[in-house]
C-alpha positions in Angstrom: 133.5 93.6 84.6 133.4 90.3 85.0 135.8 89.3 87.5 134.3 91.7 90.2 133.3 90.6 93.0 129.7 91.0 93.9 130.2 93.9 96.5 132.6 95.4 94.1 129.7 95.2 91.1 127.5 97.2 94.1 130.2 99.4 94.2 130.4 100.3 90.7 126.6 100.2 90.4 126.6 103.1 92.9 129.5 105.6 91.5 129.5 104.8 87.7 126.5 103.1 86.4 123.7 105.7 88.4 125.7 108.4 87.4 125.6 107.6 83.6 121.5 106.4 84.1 121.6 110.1 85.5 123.3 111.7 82.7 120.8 109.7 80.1 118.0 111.5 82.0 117.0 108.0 83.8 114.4 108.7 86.8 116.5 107.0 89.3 113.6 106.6 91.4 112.6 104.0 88.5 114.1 100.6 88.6 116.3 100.8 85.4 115.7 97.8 82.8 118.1 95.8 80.7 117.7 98.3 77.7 118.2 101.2 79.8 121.3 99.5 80.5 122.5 99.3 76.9 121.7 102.4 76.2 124.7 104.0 78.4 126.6 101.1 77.7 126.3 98.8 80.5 124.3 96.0 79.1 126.9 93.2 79.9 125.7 93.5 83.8 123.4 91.3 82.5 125.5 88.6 81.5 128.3 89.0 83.8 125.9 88.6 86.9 124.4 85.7 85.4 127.2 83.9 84.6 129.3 85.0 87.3 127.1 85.4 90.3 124.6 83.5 89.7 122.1 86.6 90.0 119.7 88.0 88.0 119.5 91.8 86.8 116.2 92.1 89.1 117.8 90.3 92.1 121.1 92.6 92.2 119.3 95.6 91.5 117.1 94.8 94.9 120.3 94.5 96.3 121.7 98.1 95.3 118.2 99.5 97.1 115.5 99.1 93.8 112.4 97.2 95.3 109.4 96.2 93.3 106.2 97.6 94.3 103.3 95.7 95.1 100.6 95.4 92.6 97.3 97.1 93.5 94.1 94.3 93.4 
């Protein structure tokens, strides 16, 4: 995974990775989290965006269409 370019990491985000968040029973309506990752065996997205990109898990996942939601005051 870790010589993937960042659009080909979106890529793989969007036809492998949801799909096995799906399968785990992952709300994808839920921005996943690191250990959802690990726990369908993804968990070096993590380190390979970091090292590689330059990106954190929070920034790439905005970038696949997870936003954070405002906190209410």
């Amino acid at each position: 995974m870790s010589h993937n370019s960042l659009e080909g990491l979106r890529e793989f985000w969007n036809t492998e990775i949801e799909l096995e968040l799906q399968r785990a029973d992952h709300d994808l309506e839920d921005k996943p989290t690191h250990q959802d990752l690990l726990d369908v065996g993804y968990g070096r997205l993590t380190y390979t965006l970091r090292e590689h990109h330059k990106m954190t898990l929070s920034g790439f996942l905005e970038s696949v269409g997870y936003v954070e939601e405002a906190a209410e005051c």
